[in-house]
C-alpha positions in Angstrom: 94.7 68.2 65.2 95.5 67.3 69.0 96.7 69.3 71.7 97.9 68.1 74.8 96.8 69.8 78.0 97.8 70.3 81.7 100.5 72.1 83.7 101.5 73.4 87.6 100.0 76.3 89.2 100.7 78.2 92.4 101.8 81.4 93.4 105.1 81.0 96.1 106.1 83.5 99.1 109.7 83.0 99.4 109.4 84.6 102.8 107.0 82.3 104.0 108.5 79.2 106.0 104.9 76.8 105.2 106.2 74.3 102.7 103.2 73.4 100.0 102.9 69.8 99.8 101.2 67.7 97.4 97.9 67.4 99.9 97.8 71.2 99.4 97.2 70.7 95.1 94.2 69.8 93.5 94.8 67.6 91.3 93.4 67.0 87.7 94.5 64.0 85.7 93.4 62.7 82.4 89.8 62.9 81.5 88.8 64.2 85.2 90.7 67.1 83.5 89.0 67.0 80.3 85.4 67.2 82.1 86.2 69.8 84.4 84.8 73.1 84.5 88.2 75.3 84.6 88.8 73.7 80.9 85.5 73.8 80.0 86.1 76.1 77.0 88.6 73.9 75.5 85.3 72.0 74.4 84.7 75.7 71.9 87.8 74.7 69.8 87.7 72.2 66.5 90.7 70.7 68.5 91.3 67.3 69.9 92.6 67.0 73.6 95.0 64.9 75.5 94.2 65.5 78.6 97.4 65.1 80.8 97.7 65.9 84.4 97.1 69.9 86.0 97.6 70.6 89.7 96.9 73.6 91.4 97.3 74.9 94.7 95.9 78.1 96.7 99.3 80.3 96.5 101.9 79.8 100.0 105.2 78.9 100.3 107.8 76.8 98.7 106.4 74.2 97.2 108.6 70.6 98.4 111.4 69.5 96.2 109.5 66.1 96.6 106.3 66.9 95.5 107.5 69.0 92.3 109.4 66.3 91.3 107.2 63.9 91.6 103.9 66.0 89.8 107.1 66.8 87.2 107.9 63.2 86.4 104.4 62.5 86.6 103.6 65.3 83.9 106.4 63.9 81.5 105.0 60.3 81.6 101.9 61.4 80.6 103.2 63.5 77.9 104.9 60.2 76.4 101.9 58.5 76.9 99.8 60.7 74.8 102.2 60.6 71.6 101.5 61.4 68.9 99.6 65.4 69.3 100.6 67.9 67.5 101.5 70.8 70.3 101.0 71.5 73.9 99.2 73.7 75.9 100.3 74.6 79.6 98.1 76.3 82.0 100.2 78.0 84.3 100.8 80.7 87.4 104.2 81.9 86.8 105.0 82.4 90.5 106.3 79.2 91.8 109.1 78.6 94.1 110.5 75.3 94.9 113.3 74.6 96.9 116.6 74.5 95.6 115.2 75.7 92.4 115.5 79.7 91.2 113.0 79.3 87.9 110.9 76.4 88.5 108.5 77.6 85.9 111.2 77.5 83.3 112.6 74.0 84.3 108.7 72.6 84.1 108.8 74.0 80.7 112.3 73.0 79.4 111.7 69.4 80.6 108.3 69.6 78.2 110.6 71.2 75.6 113.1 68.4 75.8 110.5 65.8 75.7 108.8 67.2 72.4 111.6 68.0 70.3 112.4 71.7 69.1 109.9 72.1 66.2 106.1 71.5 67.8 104.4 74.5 69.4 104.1 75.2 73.1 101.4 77.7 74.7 101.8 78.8 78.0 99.1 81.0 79.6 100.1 82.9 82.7 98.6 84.9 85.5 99.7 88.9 85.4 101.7 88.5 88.5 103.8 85.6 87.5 107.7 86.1 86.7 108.7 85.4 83.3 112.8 84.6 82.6 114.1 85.0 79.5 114.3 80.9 79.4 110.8 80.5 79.7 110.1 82.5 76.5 112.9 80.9 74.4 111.1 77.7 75.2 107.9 78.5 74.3 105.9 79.9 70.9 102.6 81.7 71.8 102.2 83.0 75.6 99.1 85.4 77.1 98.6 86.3 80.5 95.5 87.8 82.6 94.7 91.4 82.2 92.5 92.0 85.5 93.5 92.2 89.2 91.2 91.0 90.4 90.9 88.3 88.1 88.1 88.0 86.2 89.6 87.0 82.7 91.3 83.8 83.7 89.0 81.4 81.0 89.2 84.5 78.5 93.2 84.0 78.7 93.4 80.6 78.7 90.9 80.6 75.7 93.4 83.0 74.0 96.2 80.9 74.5 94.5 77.9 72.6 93.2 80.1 70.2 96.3 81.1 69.2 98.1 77.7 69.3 95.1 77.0 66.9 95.3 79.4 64.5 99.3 78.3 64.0 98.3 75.2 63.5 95.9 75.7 61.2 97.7 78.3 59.3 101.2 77.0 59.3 102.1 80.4 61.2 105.1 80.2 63.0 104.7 82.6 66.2 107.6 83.7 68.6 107.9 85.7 71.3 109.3 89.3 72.8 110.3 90.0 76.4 110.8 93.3 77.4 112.3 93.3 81.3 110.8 96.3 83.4 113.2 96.9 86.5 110.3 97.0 88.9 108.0 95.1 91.1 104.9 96.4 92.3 102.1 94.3 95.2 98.7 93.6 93.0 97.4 95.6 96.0 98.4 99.0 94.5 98.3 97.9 90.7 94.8 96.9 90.4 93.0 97.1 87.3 90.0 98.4 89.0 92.5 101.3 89.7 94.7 104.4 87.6 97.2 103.8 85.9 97.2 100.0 85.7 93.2 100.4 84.2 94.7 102.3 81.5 98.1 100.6 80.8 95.7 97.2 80.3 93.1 99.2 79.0 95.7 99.6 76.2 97.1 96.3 75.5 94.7 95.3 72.1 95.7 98.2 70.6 99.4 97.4 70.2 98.0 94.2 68.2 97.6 94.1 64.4 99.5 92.7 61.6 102.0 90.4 62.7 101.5 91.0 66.3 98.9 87.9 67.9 99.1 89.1 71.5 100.5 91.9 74.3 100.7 91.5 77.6 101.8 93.4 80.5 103.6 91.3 83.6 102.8 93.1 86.9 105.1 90.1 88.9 105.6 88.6 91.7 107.0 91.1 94.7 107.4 88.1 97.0 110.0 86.4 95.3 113.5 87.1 95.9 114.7 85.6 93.2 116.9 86.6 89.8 113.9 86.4 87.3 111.3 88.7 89.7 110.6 91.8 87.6 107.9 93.2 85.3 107.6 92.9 81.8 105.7 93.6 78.7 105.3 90.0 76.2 104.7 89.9 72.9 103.5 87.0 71.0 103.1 87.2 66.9 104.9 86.3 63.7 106.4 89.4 63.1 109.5 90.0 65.0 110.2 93.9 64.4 106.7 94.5 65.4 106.7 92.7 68.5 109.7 94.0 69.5 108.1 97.3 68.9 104.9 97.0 70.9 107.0 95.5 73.7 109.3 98.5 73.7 105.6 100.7 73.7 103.9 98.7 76.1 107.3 98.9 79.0 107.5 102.4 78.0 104.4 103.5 79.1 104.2 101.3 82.3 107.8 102.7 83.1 106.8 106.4 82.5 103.6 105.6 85.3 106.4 104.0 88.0 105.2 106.8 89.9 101.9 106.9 89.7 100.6 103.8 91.5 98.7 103.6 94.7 96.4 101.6 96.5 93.1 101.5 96.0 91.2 101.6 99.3 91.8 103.6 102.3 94.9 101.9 103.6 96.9 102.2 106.6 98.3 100.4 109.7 95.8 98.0 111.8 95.6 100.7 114.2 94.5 103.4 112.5 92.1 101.4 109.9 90.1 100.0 113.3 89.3 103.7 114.1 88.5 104.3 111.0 86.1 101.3 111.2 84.9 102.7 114.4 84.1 105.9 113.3 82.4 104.6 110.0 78.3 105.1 110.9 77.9 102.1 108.1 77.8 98.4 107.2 79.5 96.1 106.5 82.7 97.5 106.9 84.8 95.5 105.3 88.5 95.1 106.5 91.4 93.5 104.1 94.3 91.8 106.3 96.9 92.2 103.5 99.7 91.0 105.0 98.3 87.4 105.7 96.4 87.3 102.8 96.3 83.4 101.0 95.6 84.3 97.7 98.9 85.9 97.8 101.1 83.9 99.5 100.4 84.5 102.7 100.1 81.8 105.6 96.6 82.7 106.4 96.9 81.7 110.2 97.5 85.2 111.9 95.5 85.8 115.0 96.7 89.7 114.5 93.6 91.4 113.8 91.5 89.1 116.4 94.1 90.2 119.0 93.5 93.5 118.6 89.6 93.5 118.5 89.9 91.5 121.7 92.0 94.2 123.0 89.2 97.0 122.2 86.2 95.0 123.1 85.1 95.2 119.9 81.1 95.0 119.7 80.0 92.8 116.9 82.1 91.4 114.0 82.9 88.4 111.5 86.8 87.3 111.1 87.0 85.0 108.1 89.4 82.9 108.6 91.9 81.9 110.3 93.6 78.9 109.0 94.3 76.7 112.4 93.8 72.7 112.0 94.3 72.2 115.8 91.6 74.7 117.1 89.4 73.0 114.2 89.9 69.6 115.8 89.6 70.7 119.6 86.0 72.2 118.2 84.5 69.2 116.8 86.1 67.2 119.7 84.2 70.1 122.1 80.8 69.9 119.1 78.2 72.7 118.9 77.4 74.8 122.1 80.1 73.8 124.5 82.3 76.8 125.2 86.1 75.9 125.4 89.8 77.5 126.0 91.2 77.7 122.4 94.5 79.0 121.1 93.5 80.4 118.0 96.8 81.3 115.3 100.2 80.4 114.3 99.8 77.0 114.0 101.8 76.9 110.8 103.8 79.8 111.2 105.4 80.2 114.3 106.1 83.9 113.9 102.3 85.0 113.9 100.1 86.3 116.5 98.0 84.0 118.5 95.7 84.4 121.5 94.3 82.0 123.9 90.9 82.7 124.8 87.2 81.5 125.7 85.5 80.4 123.0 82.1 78.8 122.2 81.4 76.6 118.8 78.6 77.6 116.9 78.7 75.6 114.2 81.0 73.0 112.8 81.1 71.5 108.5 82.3 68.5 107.9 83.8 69.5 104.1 84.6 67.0 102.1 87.6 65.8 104.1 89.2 66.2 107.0 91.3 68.9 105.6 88.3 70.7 104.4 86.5 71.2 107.9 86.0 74.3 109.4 84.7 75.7 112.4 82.6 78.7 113.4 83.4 79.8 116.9 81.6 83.1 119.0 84.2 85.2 121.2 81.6 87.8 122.9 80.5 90.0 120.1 83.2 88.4 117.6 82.2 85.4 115.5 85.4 83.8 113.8 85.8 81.4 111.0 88.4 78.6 111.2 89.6 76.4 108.5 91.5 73.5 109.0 93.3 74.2 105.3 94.5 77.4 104.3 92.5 79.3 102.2 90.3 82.4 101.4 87.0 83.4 102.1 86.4 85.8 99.3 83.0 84.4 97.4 79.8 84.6 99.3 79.2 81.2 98.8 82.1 80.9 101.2 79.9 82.3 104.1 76.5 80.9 103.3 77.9 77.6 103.5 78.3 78.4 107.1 75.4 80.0 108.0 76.7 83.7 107.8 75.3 86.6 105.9 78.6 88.7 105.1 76.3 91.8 104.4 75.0 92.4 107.8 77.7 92.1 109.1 79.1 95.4 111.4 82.5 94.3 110.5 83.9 92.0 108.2 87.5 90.9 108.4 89.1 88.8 105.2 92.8 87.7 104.7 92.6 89.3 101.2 94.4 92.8 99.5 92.1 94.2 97.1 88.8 92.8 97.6 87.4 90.1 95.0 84.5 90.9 92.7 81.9 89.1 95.1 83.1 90.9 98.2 84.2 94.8 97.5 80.4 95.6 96.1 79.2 95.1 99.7 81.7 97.4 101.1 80.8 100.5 103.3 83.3 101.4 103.6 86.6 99.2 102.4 89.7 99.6 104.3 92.7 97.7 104.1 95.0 97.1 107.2 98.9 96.9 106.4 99.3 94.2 108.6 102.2 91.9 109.0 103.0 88.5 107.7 105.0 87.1 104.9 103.0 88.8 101.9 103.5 92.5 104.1 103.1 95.9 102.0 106.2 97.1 103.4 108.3 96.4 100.2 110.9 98.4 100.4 111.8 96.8 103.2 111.6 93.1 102.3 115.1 91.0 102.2 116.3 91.3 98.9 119.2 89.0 98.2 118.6 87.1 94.8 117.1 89.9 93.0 118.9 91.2 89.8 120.7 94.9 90.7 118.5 97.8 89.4 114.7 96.6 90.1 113.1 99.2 92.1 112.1 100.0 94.6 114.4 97.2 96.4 117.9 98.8 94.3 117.6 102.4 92.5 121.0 102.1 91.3 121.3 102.1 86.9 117.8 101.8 86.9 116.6 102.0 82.9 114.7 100.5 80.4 116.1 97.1 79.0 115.7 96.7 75.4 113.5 94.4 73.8 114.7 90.8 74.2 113.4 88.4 71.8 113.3 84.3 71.8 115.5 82.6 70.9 113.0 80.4 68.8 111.7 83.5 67.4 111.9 82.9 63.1 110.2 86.1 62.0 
């Protein structure tokens, strides 16, 4: 028994204008894949692996027609290569854009389809706020998806997906699956797991499995995408397909009924009102989400807004981490530790953000393990600020030792993040999350919505209902 093993994985703001390139992936090929730590569990399974080629980028914009096509073609050659296996396993986001492509996702996975014949098996695994099509599942056999925000499942999903692809194997099994469309999209920030209703609504997922059903799964999607195939959805994988179709139907029913019933989590408001808040709090660290610029989500990650307004308050003693800015990087480690400098610090990729020009001085500078990697640590009065020369988040604590920074004394912490990651929202006193701007904003409502399908609140609340259950086309039960 042999599987064969890799996949594309990024998350895509179609409202951000920062093109991901193929610099911006990390890139596993072959056995670099094999030994890698993110497939480590794959070593638990009696299966053989073809290791093939995964890349995976921190989520942004679009990714280049270019570099999809070329990882794609890439992909396919190594699939060839690796003949003969006996089915396929892709690791995937579910959340991609690329240009001049509506369902990239579903074109990655035809192409794999097309290249293995209709009969093998396909796994895909998914993260909750990806955007499944209809094509997708009628090209694919066994599917599971995360079941935490934040996400602290993503081997346990990944090990499910195998599992099942496995046990179908091994048992002759012939899975399918059922795709139940829910006409609305909802930010992760108010449909966190740690959070009512979403807790429950996953809470409830391994219930609905049994005889005949292998796997639920609920699909918050992707809010950021205007594009036909963003909605919500409950997926069923299993052999049976009347019961799949029924704990899809369950499983949408119950997330429709709560439509109204989500929030978010922290104390949330505008920038304004969350840095009196953060005045006012007596504690520490205060930790402050920028939402609205937040990497992890598709955000550019190089807004100077917040910084501009501590700036404008004087603000006494905090720690911004980070602002993704490659030219104030450079001009620091041209300047080196101690000298004091005139630095424009934001929108260097996106033109439309806030920036400010100020007096800086460097503190300390890391090399990384490229160019790209480097950051810098610069001191603005009472205000320390973290600079990356890539985007990217600074949500592990590992993230701030590595600079010399202790994020739990500080008075104030800013992070480009929504909710706060597992490492980071323990050490909150309080959390408050700003509704900044930027091209992952919370306003939803008002987000351009031209590509969408008619019906998905809360961008159309015209014929708004429940779809019936749709099943794949593959589906034999």
């Amino acid at each position: 028994m042999r599987i064969a093993v890799g996949g594309i994985h990024t998350e895509s703001s179609t409202y951000s204008p920062v093109l991901t390139q193929t610099g911006d992936f990390r890139v596993l090929r072959g056995e670099a894949l094999a030994a890698h730590d993110y497939f480590a569990f794959l070593r638990r399974h009696p299966a053989g692996i073809a290791p093939l080629l995964h890349a995976r980028a921190v989520p942004g914009g679009p990714v280049s027609r270019a570099t999809y096509d070329a990882f794609k073609a890439e992909f396919l050659e190594r699939l060839e290569a690796a003949k003969p296996f006996d089915a396929v396993y892709l690791a995937m986001h579910g959340a991609m854009k690329v240009e001049g492509m509506w369902d990239a996702e579903g074109d990655w996975i035809a192409a794999v389809r097309a290249a293995i014949g209709p009969d093998m098996l396909i796994a895909a695994s998914y993260d909750l706020h990806g955007n499944v099509s209809q094509a997708i599942v009628d090209a694919i056999d066994i599917f599971a998806a995360y079941r935490t925000a934040p996400h602290i499942d993503v081997t346990e999903t990944m090990d499910a997906a195998v599992a099942m692809l496995i046990r179908a194997l091994e048992t002759g099994a012939r899975p399918g699956v059922v795709r139940v469309p829910v006409p609305l999209l909802l930010p992760g920030e108010r449909s966190s797991t740690e959070d009512e209703p979403a807790r429950s609504l996953y809470a409830a997922l391994p219930a609905e499995e049994g005889p005949g059903v292998w796997r639920a799964d609920l699909m918050i999607g992707y809010v950021w995408a205007d594009e036909p195939r963003a909605t919500a959805a409950a997926i069923v994988t299993g052999t049976d397909r009347a019961a799949a179709q029924m704990a899809g139907g369950a499983i949408a029913t119950r997330f429709w009924a709560a439509r109204d019933r989500f929030r978010f989590g922290p104390e949330t408001g505008p920038l304004d009102k969350m840095l009196d808040a953060a005045a006012h709090a007596g504690s520490r660290p205060v930790i402050l989400a920028d939402s609205g610029d937040n990497p992890t989500g598709g955000g550019a990650g190089d807004r100077a807004d917040v910084l501009v307004a501590l700036l404008e308050r004087h603000w006494p003693e905090a720690l911004v981490a980070g602002i993704a800015d490659a030219p104030a990087v450079d001009a620091c480690f041209a300047a080196g530790p101690g000298a004091q400098l005139l630095l424009t610090i934001g929108a260097s990729l996106d033109p439309a953000g806030a920036s400010v020009r100020t007096q800086a001085e460097v503190v300390r500078l890391d090399e990384g393990e490229a160019a790209a990697d480097r950051q810098a640590v610069v001191r603005i009065g009472g205000i320390s600020v973290v600079l990356a020369a890539r985007r990217r988040p600074y949500h592990n604590i590992a993230d701030f030792t590595r600079l010399g920074l202790d994020p739990s004394s500080a008075a104030l912490l800013v992070v480009k993040s929504g909710y706060l990651s597992p490492e980071l929202a323990p050490l909150a006193n309080p959390n408050l999350m700003a509704l900044t701007d930027g091209t992952v904003n919370q306003d939803i409502p008002r987000l351009q919505n031209l590509h969408r399908s008619p019906g998905i609140l809360p961008f159309d609340r015209r014929d708004n209902f429940l779809p019936e259950p749709q099943a794949s086309a593959r589906f034999m039960g």
